[in-house]
PyMOL commands that place a pseudoatom at each C-alpha (Angstrom):
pseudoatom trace, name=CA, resn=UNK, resi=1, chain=A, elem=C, hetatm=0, pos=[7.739, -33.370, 57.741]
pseudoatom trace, name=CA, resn=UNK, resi=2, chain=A, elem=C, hetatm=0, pos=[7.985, -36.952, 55.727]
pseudoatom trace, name=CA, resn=UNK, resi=3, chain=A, elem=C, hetatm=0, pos=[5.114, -38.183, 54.451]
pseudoatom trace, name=CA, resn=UNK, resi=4, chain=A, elem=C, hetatm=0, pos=[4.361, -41.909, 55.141]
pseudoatom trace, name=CA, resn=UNK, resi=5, chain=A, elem=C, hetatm=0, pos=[1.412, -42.341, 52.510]
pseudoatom trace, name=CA, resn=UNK, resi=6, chain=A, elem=C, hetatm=0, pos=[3.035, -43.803, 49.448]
pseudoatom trace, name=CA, resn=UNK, resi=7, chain=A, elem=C, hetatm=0, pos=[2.522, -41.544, 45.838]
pseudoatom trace, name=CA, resn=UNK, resi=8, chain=A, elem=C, hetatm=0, pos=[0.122, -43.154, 43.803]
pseudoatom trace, name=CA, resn=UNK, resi=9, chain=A, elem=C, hetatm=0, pos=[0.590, -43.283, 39.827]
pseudoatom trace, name=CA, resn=UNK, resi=10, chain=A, elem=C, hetatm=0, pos=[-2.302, -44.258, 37.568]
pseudoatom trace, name=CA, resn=UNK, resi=11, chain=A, elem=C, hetatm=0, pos=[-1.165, -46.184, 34.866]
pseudoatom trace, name=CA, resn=UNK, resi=12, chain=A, elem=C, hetatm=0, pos=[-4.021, -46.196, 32.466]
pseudoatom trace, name=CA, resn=UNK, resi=13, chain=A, elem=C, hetatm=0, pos=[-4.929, -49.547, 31.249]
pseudoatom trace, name=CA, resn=UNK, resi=14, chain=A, elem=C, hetatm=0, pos=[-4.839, -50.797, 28.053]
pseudoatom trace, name=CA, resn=UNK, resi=15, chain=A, elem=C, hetatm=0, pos=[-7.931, -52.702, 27.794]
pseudoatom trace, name=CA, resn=UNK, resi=16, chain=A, elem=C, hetatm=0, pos=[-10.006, -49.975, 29.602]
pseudoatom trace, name=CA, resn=UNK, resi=17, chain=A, elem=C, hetatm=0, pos=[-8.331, -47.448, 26.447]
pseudoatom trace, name=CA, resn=UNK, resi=18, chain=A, elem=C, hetatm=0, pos=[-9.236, -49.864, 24.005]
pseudoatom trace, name=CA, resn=UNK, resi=19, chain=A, elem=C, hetatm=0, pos=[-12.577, -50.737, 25.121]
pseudoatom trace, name=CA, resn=UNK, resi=20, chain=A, elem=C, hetatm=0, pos=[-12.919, -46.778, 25.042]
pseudoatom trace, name=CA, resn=UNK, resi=21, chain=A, elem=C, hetatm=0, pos=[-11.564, -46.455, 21.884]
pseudoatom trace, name=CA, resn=UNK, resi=22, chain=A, elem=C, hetatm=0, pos=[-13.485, -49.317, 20.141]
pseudoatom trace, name=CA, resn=UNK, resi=23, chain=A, elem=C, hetatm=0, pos=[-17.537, -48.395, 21.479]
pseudoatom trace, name=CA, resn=UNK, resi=24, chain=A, elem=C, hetatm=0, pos=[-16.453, -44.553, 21.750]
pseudoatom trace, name=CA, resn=UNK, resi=25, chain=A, elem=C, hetatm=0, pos=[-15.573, -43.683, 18.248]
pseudoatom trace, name=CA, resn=UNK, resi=26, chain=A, elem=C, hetatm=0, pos=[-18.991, -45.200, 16.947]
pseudoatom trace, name=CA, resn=UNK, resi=27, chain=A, elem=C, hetatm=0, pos=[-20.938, -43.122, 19.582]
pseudoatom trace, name=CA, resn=UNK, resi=28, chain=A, elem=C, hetatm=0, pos=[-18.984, -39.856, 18.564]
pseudoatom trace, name=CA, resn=UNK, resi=29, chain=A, elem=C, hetatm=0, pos=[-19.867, -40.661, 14.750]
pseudoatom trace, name=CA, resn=UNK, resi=30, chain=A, elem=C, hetatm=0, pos=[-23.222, -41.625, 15.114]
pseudoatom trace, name=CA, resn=UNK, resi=31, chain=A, elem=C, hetatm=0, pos=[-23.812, -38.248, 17.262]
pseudoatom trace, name=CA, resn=UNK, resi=32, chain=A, elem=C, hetatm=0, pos=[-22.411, -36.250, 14.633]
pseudoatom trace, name=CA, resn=UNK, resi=33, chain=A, elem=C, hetatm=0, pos=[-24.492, -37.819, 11.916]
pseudoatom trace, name=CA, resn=UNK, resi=34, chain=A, elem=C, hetatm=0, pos=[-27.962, -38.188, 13.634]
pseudoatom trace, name=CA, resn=UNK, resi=35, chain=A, elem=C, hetatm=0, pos=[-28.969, -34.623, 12.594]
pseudoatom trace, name=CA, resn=UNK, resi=36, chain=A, elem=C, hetatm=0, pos=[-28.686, -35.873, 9.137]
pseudoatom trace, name=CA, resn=UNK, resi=37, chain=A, elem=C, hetatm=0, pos=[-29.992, -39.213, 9.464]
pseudoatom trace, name=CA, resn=UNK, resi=38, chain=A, elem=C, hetatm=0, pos=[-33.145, -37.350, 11.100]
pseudoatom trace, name=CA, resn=UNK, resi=39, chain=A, elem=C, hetatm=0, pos=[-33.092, -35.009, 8.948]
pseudoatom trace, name=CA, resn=UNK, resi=40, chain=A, elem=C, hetatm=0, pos=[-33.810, -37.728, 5.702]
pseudoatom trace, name=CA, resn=UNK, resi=41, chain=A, elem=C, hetatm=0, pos=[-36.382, -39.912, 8.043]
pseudoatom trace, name=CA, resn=UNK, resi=42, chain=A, elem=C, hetatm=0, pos=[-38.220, -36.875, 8.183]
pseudoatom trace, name=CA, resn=UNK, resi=43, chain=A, elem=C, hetatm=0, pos=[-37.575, -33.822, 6.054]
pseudoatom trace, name=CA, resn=UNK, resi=44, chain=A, elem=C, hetatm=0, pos=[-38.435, -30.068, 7.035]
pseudoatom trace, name=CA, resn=UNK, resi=45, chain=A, elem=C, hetatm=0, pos=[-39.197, -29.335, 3.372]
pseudoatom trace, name=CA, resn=UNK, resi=46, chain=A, elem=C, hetatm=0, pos=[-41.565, -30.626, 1.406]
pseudoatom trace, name=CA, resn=UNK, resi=47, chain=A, elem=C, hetatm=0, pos=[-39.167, -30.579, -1.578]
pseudoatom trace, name=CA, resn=UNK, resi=48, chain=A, elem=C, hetatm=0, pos=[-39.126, -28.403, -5.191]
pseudoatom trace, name=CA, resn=UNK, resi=49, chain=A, elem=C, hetatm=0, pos=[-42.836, -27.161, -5.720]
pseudoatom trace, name=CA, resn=UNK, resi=50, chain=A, elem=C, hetatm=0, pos=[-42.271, -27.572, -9.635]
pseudoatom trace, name=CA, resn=UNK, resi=51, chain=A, elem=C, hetatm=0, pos=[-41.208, -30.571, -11.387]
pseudoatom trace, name=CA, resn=UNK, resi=52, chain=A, elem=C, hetatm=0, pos=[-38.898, -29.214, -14.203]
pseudoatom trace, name=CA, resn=UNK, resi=53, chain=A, elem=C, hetatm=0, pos=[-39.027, -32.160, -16.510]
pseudoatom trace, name=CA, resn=UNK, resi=54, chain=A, elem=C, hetatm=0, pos=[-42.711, -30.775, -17.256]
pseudoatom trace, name=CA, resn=UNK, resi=55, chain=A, elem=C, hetatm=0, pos=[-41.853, -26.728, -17.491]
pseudoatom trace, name=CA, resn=UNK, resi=56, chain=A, elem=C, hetatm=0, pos=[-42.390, -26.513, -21.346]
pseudoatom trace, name=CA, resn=UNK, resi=57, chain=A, elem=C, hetatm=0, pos=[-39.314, -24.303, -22.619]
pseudoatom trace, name=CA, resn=UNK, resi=58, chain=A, elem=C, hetatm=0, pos=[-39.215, -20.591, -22.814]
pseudoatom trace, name=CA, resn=UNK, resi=59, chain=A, elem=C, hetatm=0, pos=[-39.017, -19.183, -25.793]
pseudoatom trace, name=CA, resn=UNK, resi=60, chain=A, elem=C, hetatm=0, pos=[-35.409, -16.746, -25.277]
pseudoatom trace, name=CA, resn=UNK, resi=61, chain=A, elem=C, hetatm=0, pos=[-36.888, -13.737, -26.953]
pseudoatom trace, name=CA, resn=UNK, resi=62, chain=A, elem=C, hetatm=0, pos=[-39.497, -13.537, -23.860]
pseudoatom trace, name=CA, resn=UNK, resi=63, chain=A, elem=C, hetatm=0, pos=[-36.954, -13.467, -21.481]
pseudoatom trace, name=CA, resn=UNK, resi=64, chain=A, elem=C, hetatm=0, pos=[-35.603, -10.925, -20.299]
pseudoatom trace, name=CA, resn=UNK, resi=65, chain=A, elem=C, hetatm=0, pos=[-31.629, -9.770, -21.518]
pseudoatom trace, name=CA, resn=UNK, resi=66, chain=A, elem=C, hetatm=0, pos=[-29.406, -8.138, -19.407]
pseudoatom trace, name=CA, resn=UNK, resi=67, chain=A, elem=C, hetatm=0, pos=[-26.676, -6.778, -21.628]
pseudoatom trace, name=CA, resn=UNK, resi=68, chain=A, elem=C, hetatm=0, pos=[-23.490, -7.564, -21.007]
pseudoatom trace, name=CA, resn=UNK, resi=69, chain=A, elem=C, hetatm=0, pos=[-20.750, -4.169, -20.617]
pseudoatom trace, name=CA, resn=UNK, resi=70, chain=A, elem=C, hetatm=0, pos=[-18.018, -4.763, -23.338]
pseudoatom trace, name=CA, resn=UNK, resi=71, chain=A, elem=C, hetatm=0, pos=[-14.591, -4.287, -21.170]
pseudoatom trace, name=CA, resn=UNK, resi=72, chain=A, elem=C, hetatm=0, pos=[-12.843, -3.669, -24.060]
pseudoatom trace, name=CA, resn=UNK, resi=73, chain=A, elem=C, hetatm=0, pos=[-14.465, -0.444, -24.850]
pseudoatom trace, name=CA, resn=UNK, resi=74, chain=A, elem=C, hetatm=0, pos=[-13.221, 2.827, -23.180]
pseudoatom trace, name=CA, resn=UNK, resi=75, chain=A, elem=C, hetatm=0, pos=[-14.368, 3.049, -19.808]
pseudoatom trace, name=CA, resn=UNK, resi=76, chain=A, elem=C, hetatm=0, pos=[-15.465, 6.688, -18.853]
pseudoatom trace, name=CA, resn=UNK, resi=77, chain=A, elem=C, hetatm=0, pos=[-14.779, 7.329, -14.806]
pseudoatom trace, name=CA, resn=UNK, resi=78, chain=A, elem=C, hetatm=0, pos=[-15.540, 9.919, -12.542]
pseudoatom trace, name=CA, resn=UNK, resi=79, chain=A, elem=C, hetatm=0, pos=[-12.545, 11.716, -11.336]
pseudoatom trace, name=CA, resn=UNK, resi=80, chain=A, elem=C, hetatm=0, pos=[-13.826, 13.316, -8.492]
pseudoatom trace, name=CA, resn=UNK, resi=81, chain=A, elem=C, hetatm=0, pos=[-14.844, 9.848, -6.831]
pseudoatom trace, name=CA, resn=UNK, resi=82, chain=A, elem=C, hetatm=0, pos=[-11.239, 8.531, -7.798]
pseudoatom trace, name=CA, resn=UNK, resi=83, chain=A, elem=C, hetatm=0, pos=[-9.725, 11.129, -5.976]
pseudoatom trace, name=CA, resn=UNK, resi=84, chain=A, elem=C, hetatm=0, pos=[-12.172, 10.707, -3.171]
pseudoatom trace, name=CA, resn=UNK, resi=85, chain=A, elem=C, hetatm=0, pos=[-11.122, 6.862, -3.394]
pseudoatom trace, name=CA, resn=UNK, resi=86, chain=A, elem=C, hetatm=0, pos=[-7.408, 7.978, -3.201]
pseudoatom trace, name=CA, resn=UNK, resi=87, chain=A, elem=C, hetatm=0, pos=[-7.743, 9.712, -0.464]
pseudoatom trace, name=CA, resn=UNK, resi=88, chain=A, elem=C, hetatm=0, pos=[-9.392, 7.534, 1.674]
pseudoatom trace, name=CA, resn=UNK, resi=89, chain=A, elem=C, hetatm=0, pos=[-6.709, 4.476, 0.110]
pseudoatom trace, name=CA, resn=UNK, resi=90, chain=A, elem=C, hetatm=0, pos=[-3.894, 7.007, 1.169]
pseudoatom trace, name=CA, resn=UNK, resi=91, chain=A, elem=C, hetatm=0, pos=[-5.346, 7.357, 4.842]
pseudoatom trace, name=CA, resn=UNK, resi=92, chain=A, elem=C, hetatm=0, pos=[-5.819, 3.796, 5.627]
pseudoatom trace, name=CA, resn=UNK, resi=93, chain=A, elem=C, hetatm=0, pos=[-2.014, 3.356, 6.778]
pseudoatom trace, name=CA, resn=UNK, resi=94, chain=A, elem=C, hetatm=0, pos=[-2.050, 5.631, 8.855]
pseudoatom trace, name=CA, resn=UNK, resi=95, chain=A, elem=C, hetatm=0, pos=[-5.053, 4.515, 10.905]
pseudoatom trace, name=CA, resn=UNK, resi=96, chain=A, elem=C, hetatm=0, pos=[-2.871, 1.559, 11.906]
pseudoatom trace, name=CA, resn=UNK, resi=97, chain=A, elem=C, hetatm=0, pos=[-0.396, 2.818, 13.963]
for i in range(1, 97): cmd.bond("trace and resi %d" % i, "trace and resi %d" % (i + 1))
show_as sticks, trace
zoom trace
C-alpha cells in the first residue's frame, strides 16, 4: 500500500530559535532569581536582635574554658571496645556479597 500524502519535515527556523533564545533566557533567569529578589524587598527576619558594635567585651576569665586534650600525651583506650570495633570492621565485607 503506497502512500500518496507527502512526509513532512519541520525545519526549525532560525528566527523563531533566536527570538526564543533572546526573550527566553531572561525569563529563565529572572525566575530563578525572584525568590531572592523577594526575599530582600521583603525579608522573613527581622535581622540580628543585638548590635555587636555595642556588646562591651567580656572579660576571658568569665568565660567559660573548655580544655583542650593534648594528643601528644599517651592515650589510654579501652580494649574491649577495640575488639568490639574489630569485629564489627572485620564483618562489614562480608555483608556485601
Amino acid at each position: 500500500m503506497n502512500h500518496i500524502a507527502p512526509k513532512i519535515v519541520m525545519i526549525p527556523n532560525l528566527t523563531s530559535i533566536l527570538t526564543i533564545l533572546i526573550l527566553g533566557t531572561p525569563i529563565l533567569i529572572l525566575i530563578m532569581l525572584l525568590p531572592v529578589l523577594v526575599e530582600l524587598k521583603k525579608p522573613k527576619d527581622a535581622g540580628p536582635r543585638m548590635i555587636m558594635d555595642n556588646v562591651s567585651e567580656v572579660p576571658i576569665h568569665i568565660m567559660r574554658v573548655i580544655p583542650l586534650a593534648n594528643i601528644e600525651e599517651k592515650q589510654n583506650f579501652d580494649s574491649a571496645l577495640i575488639q568490639a570495633l574489630a569485629k564489627i570492621i572485620g564483618a562489614l565485607p562480608s555483608l556485601e556479597a
